[in-house]
C-alpha positions in Angstrom: 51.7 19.2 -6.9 54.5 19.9 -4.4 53.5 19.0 -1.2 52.4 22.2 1.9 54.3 21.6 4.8 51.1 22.7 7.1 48.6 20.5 5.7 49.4 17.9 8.1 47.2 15.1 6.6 46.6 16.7 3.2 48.7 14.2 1.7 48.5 14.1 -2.3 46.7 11.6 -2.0 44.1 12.4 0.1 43.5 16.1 -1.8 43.1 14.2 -4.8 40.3 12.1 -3.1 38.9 15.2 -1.9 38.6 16.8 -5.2 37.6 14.3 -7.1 35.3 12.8 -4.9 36.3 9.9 -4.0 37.3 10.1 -0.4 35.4 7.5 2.0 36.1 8.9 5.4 35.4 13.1 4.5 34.4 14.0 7.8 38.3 13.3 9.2 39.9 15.8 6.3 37.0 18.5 5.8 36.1 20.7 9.1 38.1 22.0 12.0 40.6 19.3 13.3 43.0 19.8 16.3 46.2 19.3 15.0 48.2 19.2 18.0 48.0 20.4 21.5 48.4 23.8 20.8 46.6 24.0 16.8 43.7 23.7 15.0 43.2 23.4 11.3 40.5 24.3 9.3 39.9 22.6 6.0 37.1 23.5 3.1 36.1 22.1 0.0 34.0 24.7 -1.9 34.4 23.5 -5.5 34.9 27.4 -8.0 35.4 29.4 -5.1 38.3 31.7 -5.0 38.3 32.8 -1.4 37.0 31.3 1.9 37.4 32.8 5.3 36.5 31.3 8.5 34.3 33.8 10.5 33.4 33.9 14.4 30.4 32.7 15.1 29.5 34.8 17.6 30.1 38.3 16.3 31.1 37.0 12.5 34.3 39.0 12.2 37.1 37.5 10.6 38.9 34.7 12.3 41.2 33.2 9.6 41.8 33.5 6.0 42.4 29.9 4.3 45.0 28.9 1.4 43.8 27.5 -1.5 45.7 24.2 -1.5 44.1 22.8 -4.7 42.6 24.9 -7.7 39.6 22.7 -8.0 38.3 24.2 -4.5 40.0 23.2 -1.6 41.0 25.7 0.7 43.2 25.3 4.6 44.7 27.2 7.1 45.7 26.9 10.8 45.8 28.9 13.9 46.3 28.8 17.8 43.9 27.2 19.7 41.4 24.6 21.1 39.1 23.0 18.1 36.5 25.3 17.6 32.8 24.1 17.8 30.7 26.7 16.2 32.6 29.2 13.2 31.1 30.1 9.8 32.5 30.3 6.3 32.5 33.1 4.3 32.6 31.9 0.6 33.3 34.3 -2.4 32.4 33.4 -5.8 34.0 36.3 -8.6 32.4 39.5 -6.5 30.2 38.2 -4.5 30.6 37.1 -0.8 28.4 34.0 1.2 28.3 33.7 4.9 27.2 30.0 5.3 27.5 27.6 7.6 29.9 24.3 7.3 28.0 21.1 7.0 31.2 19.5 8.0 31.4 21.4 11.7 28.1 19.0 12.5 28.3 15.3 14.0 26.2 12.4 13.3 22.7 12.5 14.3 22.2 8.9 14.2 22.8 6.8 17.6 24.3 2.9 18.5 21.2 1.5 18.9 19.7 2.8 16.1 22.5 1.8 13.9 22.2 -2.0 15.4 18.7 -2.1 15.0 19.0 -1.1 11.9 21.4 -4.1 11.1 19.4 -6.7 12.7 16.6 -6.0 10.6 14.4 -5.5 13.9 14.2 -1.6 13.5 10.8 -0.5 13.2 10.9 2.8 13.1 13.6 3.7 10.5 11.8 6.2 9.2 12.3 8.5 11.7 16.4 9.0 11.2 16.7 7.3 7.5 15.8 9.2 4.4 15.6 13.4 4.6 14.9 14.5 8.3 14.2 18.1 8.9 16.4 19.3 11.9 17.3 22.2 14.0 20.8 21.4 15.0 22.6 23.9 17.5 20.2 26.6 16.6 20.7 26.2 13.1 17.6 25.2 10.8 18.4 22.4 7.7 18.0 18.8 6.6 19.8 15.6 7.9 20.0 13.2 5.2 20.8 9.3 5.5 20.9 6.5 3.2 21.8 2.8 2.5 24.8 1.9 0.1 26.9 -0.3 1.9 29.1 -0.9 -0.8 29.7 2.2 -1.9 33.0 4.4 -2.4 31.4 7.7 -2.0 27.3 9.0 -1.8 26.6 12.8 -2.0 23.9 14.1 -1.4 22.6 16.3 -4.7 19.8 18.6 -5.2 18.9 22.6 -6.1 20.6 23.5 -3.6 24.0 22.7 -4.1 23.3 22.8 -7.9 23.6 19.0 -8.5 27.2 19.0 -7.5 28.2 15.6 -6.2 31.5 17.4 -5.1 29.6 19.8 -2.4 27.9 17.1 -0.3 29.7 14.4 0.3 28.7 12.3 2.9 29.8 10.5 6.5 29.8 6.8 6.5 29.1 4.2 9.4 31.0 1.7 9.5 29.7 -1.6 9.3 26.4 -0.4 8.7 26.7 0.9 5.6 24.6 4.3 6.0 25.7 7.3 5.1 24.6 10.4 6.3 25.2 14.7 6.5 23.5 17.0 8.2 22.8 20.3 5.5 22.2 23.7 6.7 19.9 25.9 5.4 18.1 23.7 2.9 14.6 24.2 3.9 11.4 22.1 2.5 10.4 21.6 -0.8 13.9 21.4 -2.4 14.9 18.7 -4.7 17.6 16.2 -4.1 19.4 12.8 -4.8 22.1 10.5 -4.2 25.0 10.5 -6.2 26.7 7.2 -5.7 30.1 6.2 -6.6 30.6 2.4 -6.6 33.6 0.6 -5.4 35.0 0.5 -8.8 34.9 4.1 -9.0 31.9 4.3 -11.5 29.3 6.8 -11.4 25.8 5.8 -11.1 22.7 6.8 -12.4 20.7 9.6 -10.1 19.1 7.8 -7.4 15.9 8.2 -5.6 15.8 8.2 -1.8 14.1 4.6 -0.9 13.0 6.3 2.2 12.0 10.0 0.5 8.8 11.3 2.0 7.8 12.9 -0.9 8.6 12.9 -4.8 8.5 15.1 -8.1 5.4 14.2 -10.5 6.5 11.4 -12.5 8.1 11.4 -15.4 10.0 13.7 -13.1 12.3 11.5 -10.5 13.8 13.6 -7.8 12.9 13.3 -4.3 11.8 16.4 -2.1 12.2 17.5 1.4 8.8 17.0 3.4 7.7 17.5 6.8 6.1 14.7 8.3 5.3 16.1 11.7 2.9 19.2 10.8 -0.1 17.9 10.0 -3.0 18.1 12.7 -5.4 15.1 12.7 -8.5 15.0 13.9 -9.4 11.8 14.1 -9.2 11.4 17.6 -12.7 9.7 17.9 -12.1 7.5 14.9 -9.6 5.3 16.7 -11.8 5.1 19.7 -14.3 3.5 17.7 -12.0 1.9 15.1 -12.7 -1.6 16.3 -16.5 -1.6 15.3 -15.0 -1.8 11.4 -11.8 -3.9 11.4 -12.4 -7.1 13.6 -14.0 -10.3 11.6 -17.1 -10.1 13.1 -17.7 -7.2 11.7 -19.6 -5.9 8.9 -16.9 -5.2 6.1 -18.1 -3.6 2.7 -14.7 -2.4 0.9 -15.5 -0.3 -2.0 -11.8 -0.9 -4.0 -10.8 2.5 -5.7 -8.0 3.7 -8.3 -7.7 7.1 -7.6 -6.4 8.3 -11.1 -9.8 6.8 -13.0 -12.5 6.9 -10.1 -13.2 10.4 -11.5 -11.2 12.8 -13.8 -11.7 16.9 -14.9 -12.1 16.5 -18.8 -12.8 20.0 -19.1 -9.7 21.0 -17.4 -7.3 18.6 -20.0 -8.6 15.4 -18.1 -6.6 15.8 -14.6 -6.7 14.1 -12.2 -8.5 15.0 -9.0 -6.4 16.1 -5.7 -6.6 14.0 -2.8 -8.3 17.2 -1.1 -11.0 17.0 -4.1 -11.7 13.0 -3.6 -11.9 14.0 -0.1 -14.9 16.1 -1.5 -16.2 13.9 -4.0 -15.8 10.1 -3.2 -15.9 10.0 0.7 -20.1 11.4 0.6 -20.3 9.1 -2.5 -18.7 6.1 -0.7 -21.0 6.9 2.3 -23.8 7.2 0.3 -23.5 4.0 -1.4 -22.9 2.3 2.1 -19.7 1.1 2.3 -17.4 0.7 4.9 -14.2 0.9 4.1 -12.1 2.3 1.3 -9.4 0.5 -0.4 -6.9 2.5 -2.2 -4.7 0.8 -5.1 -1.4 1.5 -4.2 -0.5 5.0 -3.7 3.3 5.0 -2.9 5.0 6.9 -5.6 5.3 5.0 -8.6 6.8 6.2 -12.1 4.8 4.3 -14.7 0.8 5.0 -14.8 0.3 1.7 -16.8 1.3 -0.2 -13.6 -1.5 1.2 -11.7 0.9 1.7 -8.6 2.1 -1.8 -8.6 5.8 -1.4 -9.3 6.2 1.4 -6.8 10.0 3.3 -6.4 9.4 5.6 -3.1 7.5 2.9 -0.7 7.6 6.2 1.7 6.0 8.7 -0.4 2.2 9.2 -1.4 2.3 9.6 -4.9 2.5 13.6 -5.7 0.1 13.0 -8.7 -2.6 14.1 -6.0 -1.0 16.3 -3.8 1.1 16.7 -1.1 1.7 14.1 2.2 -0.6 16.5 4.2 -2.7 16.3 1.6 -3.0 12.7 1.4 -3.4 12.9 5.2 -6.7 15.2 4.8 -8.1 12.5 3.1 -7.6 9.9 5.6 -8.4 12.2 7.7 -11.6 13.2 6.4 -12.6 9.4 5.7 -12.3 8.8 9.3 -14.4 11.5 10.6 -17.1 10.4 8.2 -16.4 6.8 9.6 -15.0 5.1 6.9 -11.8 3.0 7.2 -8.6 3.6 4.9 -6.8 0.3 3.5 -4.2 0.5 1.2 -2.6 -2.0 -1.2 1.2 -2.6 0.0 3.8 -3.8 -2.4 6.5 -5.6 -1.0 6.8 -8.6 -3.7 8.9 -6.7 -6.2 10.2 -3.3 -7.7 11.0 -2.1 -11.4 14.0 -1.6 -12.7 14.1 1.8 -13.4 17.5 3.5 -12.8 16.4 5.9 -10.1 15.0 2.9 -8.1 16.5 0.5 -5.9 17.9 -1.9 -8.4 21.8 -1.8 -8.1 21.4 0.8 -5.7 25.1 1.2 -4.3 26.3 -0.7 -8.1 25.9 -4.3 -6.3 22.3 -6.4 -5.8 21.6 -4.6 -2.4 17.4 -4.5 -1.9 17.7 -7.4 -4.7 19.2 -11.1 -4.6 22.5 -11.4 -6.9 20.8 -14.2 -9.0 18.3 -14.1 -11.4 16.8 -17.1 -10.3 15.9 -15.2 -7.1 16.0 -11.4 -7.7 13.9 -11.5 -10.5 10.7 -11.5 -11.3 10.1 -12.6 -15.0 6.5 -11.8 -15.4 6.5 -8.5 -14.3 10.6 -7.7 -15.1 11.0 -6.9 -11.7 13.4 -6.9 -9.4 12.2 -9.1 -6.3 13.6 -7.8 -2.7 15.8 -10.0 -0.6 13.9 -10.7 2.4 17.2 -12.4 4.0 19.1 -9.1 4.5 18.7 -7.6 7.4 18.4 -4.4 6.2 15.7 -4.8 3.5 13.7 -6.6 6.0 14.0 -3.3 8.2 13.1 -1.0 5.4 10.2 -3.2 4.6 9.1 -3.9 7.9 9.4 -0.2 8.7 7.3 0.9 5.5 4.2 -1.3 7.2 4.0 0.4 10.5 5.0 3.6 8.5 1.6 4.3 7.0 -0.8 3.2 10.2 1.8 5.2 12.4 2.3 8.5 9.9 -0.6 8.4 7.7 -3.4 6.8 10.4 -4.4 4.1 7.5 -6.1 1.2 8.7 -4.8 -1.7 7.0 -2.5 -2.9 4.5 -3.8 -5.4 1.4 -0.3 -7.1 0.7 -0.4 -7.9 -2.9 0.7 -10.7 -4.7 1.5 -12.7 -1.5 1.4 -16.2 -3.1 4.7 -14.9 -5.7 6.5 -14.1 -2.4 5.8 -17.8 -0.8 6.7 -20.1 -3.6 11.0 -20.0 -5.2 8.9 -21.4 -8.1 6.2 -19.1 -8.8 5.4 -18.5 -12.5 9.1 -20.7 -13.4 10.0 -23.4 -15.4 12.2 -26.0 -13.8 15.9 -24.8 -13.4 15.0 -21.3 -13.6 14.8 -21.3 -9.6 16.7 -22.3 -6.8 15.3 -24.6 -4.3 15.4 -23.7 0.0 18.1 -25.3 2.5 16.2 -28.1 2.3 15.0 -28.7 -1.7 11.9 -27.2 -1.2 9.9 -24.8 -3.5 8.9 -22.4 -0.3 10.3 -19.4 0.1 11.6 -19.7 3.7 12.8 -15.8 3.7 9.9 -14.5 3.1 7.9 -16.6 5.1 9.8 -15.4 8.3 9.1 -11.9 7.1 5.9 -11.4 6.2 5.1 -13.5 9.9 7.5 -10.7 11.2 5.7 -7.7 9.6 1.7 -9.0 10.7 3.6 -9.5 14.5 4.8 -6.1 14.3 2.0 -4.6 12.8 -0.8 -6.3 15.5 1.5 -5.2 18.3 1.6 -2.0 17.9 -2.0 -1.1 16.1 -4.3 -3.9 17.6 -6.9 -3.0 15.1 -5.4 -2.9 11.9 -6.7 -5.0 9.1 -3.5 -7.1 7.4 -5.3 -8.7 3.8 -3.2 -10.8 2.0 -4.0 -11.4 -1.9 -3.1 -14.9 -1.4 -4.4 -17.0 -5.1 -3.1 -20.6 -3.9 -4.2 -23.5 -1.1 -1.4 -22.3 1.7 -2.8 -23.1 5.2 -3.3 -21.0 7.5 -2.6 -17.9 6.2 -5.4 -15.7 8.4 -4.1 -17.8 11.1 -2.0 -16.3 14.5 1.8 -17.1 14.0 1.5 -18.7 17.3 -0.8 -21.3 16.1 1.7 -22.2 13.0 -0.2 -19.3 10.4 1.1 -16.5 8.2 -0.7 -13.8 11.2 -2.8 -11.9 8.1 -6.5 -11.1 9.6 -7.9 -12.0 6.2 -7.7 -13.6 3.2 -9.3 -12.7 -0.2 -11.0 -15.7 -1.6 -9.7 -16.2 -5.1 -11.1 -19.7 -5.7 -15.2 -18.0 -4.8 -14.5 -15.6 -7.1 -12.8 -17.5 -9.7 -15.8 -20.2 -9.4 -18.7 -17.7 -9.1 -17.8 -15.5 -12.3 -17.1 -18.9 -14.2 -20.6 -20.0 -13.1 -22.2 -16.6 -13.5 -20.8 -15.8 -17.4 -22.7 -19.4 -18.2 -26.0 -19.4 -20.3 -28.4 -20.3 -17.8 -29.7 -23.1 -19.3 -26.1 -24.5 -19.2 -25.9 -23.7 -15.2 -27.4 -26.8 -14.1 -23.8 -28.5 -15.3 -22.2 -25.9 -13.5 -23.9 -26.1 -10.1 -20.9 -27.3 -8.0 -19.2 -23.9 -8.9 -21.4 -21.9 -6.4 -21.3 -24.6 -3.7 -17.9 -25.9 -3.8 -16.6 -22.3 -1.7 -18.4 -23.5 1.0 -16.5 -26.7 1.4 -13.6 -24.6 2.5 -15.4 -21.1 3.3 -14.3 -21.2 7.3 -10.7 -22.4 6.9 -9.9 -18.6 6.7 -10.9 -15.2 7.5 -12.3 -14.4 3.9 -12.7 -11.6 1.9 -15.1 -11.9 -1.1 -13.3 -10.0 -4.1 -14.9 -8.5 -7.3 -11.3 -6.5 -7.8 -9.9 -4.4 -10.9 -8.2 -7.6 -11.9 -11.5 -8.8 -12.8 -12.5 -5.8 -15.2 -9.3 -5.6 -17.2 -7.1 -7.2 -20.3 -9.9 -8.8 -22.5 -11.3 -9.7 -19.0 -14.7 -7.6 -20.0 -16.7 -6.1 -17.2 -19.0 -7.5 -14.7 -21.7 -6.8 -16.4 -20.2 -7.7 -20.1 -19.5 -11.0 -18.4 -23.4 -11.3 -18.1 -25.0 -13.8 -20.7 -28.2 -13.0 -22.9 -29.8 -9.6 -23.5 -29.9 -6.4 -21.9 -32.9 -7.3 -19.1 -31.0 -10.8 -18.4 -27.3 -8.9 -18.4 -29.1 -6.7 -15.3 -30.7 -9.0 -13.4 -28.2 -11.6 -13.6 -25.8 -8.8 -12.0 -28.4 -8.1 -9.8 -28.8 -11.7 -8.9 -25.1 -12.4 -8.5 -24.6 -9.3 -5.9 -27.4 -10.4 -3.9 -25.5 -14.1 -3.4 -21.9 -12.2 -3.0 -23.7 -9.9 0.0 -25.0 -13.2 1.2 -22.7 -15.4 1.1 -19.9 -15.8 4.2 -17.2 -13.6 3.8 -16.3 -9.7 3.8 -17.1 -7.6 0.4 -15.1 -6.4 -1.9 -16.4 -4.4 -5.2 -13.6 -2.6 -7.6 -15.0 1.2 -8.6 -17.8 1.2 -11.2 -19.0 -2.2 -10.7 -21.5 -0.9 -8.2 -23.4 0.9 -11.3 -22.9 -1.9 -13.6 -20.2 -0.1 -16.0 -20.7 -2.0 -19.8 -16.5 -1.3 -20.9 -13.5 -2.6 -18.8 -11.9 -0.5 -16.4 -9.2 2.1 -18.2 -6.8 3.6 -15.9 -6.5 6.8 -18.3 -10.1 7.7 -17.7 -12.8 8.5 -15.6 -15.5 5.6 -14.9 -18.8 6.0 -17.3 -20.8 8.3 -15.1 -22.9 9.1 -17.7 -24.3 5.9 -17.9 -25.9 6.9 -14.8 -28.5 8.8 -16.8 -29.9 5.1 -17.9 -32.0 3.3 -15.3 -30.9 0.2 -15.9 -27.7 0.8 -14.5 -29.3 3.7 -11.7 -31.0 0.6 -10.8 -28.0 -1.9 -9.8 -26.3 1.3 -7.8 -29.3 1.0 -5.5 -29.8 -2.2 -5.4 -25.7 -2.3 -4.3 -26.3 1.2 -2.1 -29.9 -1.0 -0.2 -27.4 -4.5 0.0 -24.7 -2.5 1.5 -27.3 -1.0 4.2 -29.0 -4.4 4.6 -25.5 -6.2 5.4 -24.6 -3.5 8.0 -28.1 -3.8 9.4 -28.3 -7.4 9.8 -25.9 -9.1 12.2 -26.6 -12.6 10.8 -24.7 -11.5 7.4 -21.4 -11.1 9.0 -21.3 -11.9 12.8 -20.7 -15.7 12.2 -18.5 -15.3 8.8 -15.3 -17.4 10.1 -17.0 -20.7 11.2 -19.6 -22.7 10.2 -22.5 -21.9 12.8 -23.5 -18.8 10.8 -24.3 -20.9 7.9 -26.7 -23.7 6.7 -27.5 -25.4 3.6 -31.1 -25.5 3.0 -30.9 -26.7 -0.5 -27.9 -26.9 -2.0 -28.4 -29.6 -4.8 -31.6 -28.4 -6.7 -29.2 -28.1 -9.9 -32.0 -28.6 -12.6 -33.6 -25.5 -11.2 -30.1 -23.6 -10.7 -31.9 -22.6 -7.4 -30.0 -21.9 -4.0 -31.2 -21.4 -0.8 -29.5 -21.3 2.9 -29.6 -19.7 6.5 -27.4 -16.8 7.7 -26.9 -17.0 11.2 -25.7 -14.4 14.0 -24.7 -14.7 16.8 -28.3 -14.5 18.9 -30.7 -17.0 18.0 -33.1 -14.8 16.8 -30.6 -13.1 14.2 -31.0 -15.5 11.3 -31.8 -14.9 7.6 -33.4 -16.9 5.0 -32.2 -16.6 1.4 -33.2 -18.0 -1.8 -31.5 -17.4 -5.1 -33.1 -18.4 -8.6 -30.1 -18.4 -11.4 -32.6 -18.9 -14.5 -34.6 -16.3 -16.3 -38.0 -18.9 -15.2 -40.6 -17.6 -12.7 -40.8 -20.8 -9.9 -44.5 -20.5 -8.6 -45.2 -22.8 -5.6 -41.5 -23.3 -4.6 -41.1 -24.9 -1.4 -38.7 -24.3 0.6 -37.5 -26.7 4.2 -37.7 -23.7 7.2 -35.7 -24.8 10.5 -38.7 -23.5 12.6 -42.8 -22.5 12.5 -43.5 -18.6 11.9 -43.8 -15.9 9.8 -41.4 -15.4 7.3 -41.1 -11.8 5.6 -39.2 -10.8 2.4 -37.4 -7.9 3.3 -35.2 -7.9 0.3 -36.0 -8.8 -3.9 -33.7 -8.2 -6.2 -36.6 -8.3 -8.9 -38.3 -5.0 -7.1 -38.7 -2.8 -9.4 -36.9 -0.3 -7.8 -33.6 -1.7 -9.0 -35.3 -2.7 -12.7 -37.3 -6.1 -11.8 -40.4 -6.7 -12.7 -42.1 -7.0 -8.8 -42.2 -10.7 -8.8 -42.2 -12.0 -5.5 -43.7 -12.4 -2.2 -45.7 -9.0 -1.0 -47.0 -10.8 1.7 -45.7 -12.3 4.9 -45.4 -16.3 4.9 -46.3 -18.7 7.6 -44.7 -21.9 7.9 -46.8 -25.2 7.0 -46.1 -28.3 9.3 -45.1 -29.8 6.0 -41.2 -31.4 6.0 -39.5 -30.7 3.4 -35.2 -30.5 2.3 -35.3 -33.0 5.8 -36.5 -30.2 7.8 -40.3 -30.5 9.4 -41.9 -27.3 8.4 -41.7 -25.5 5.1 -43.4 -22.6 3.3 -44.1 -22.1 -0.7 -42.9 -19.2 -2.2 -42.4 -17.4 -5.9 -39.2 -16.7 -7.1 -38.5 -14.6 -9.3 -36.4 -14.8 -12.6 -32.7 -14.2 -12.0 -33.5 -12.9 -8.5 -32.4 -13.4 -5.2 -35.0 -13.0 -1.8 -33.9 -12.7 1.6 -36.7 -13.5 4.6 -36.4 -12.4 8.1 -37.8 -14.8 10.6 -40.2 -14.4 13.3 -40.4 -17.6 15.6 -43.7 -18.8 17.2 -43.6 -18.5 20.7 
């Protein structure tokens, strides 16, 4: 088209980037520019409209009428005068008039530092400019939006509000940074948006998610929505005063592990799920009536596949909407802390899927993913895996941590899959990964980060609980940085409960050949901060349950469980049970359903929910069971080698001398009358706990009475006392020193 003499510089060129889309720097052509000393030109893109006017602000009359310069939308006009700050645009479309304002009047919202920060990787709270941010901006009420895409030609910002029109929104860009941003007025919360990307090559990309999105459609829906963060009201206030009686390691730590789309489902109502405000009904009394702790909650950051559980999450920002809302997510933090119960959560920062709306190929190039295969992807899971050397993906990661203890009040993070992110090898064949600087397997990049992140995370929330799920030998990884460690607080003990189930699924005659398996933990039991899992990893894929692990018939199945609990509650190390273990569920774990309540109705399995619910109370109650759990003063060997008999027995110890327990566990289906055991000290020694009671489905075998010791040595000890053991039972004795 023939070039306007007043366009200045609407060059062909640059119209045409305008109207198709394509133009980098839009906030230098679209708005109100000073031309010269003495004019100002006003310049408007509104795709199908055939008239736009500029209107005062203050008394929205009629300042200019613009010239439509291009058919496809964009109007211009100039006038006398100074740039003008404040104006509207009145828009018509066939018969109908707008008055609106001009996203393109506003300037950026997002400062130096934060823009530094952000490329340093050291930003750690990114959250609170990136993503959708609602604003009130000179009086006027709307959303500022900011992403990511360094290497893109053009992101807009799409959604119901602007009818999905990648023309309508097109964004600033910072420069090196790579974030884009606009500030929209008038959209208001709830609406439904993306980011339309255009890559370098002028291609068109898929839809994408915001990575930092508060809040998301119900998958298989994928659009993000606008959420406000800052209006919920905790009360909570005397949970974090008290917070540090549940989170420290010597502290009693009973983590009842849930999925919340299977704990408990509405098969009447077409087998929904429950709301988080419902589980905040139903499973906090349950949880506190069972006795534990704390609540761990698989991953809950929106995810689009059910079959992953959670585990190949798209918005790390966003509680899934499957439950709710974000305030309704907090009401059940909320509502677990007031009944003093701690919130952990499992955190996913090993990998992402490939689906289109994710983060994969965000801006068209490998962005939150390395370039090459060997590094950015995970073949067992075909995920994506991030890039822990760019800066900015260690921000957004980093910032995602301190994201849910700072918005959300959680109060810890389980990071999953921690030994994948420490070894360039994991689950590869050799030359299908790239070695470190210096021909190593480690993965030095993510070492340095996930240090970074438990630094970070300790700084700021003291008593947070950082778990890692960490499968391999890797020293130190509940260790402080400072003293050469990874900085987690705990460690979940793979090898006990890879040994303990192998034992434990063993005939019982066979056990004796077996014996090492329950002793060999111990050898390495106060190298780290453990957690003792039972998790949904062990209830799944031909796995069977707990109970279907159990050998022989139905009365050995029980009191084996029963049996086995008794030495996991015992044994050093916080607790971990996965969701209907605690009632002895017979199938695996399916995520599409609820757990087997009904089995409830038969006593057998009433029975092993109180005998969890009374080992739960007893562990809480009994400062010898977890004060000690880190070194090896709070535990002792009384017989460890008795293998023909399958027969355990050892002291728990507190911290005060008189808090000390006395356990004894029998692993065969045989009665042992007259079994002496080596005691440390003379006294009276009570049974305060059977797991043959027949109160959890035992048949009362034991020791009704109180024992006093014999000055008879026995396991190298001087005194002793003879006790009966049951079948498949475990008993506990509290001690009461002669003076």
């Amino acid at each position: 088209m023939e070039k306007n003499k007043n366009m200045g510089i609407l060059t062909d060129d640059v119209i045409t980037s305008i109207v198709n889309s394509d133009c980098e720097d839009v906030f230098s052509v679209l708005g109100c520019h000073q031309i010269n000393q003495h004019e100002i030109e006003f310049r408007v893109f509104m795709p199908d409209a055939d008239l736009v006017e500029i209107f005062s602000y203050q008394d929205q009359t009629l300042i200019l009428a613009l010239t439509k310069v291009h058919p496809d939308g964009l109007f211009c006009g100039r006038m006398q005068g100074e740039r003008l700050e404040k104006y509207c645009v009145n828009v018509k479309y066939g018969s109908e008039f707008y008055l609106q304002e001009d996203p393109y009047r506003f300037g950026s919202a997002i400062g130096e530092q934060d823009l530094y920060l952000f490329g340093e990787g050291t930003h750690e709270r990114a959250y609170h400019f990136m993503g959708a941010q609602m604003k009130t901006v000179d009086g006027v009420n709307g959303c500022q939006f900011a992403v990511w895409a360094p290497n893109a030609r053009r992101v807009s910002v799409v959604g119901d509000f602007n009818l999905w029109d990648g023309r309508k929104h097109m964004m600033r860009k910072h420069i090196p940074s790579g974030i884009w941003e606009i500030f929209i007025p008038g959209v208001s919360e709830g609406a439904h948006y993306k980011y339309e990307i255009k890559t370098r090559e002028g291609h068109l990309l898929p839809h994408k998610a915001d990575p930092y999105g508060f809040y998301a459609q119900h998958p298989p829906e994928k659009a993000s929505r606008i959420y406000d963060n800052q209006r919920y009201q905790w009360q909570d206030e005397a949970w974090h005063t008290a917070k540090q009686r549940f989170t420290k390691r010597d502290k009693a730590v009973s983590i009842y592990e849930v999925h919340l789309g299977s704990w408990k489902r509405k098969p009447q109502e077409g087998n929904r799920y429950l709301s988080y405000r419902e589980l905040a009904q139903e499973l906090i009394p349950y949880v506190k009536d069972m006795g534990f702790t704390h609540i761990q909650l698989m991953p809950v950051s929106e995810f689009p596949f059910d079959g992953s559980w959670g585990y190949q999450p798209i918005g790390l920002f966003a509680p899934t909407s499957r439950f709710g809302t974000p305030d309704d997510f907090k009401y059940f933090v909320d509502q677990c802390h007031q009944a003093e119960i701690a919130v952990l959560i499992d955190w996913v920062p090993g990998h992402f899927p490939t689906d289109e709306h994710g983060l994969g190929r965000f801006d068209g190039t490998p962005l939150y993913e390395h370039a090459d295969a060997r590094q950015g992807f995970h073949p067992d899971w075909n995920t994506y895996i991030y890039n822990y050397g760019r800066k900015e993906v260690a921000t957004y990661l980093m910032a995602n941590a301190l994201f849910w203890f700072d918005v959300f009040h959680i109060d810890g993070l389980r990071v999953d899959a921690v030994a994948s992110m420490l070894y360039l090898d994991y689950s590869r064949k050799e030359g299908e990964w790239l070695p470190n600087a210096y021909g190593g397997r480690e993965n030095l990049e993510a070492i340095d980060f996930l240090k970074h992140v438990n630094e970070r995370v300790y700084r700021h929330f003291p008593d947070a609980m950082m778990v890692a799920e960490e499968s391999t030998a890797w020293p130190g990884v509940s260790k402080p940085t400072h003293f050469g460690g990874l900085g987690f607080g705990f460690k979940w003990n793979m090898g006990w409960m890879n040994d303990s189930l192998e034992y434990i699924s063993k005939e019982s005659i066979h056990r004796q050949y077996h014996h090492h398996d329950m002793t060999f933990s111990l050898y390495y039991a106060f190298s780290e901060n453990f957690i003792l899992p039972l998790s949904h990893d062990e209830v799944v894929h031909g796995k069977r349950s707990i109970l279907g692990r159990m050998p022989g018939d139905s009365w050995q199945q029980f009191a084996n469980m029963r049996v086995y609990y008794a030495f996991m509650w015992a044994h050093p190390g916080k607790k971990l049970l996965f969701m209907g273990s605690e009632f002895a569920q017979g199938a695996e774990w399916n995520h599409n359903h609820s757990l087997d309540w009904h089995q409830l109705d038969i006593d057998e399995h009433a029975s092993v929910q109180r005998l969890v619910a009374d080992l739960n109370r007893f562990y809480v109650n009994t400062p010898a069971l977890y004060e000690v759990d880190g070194e090896g003063d709070g535990f002792e060997w009384v017989e460890a080698d008795d293998r023909h008999n399958s027969v355990f027995a050892f002291y728990r110890k507190g911290n005060k001398p008189k808090d000390k327990v006395l356990v004894v566990c029998n692993f065969t289906p045989v009665v042992r009358e007259n079994y002496r055991v080596g005691v440390n000290e003379p006294g009276t020694y009570t049974e305060v706990l059977n797991t043959d009671n027949s109160r959890y489905g035992g048949g009362n075998i034991g020791n009704a009475k109180p024992l006093q010791a014999e000055n008879e040595p026995w396991h190298f000890r001087d005194n002793s006392i003879v006790i009966t053991l049951p079948p498949l039972a475990a008993v506990i004795f509290s001690i009461e020193v002669d003076a």
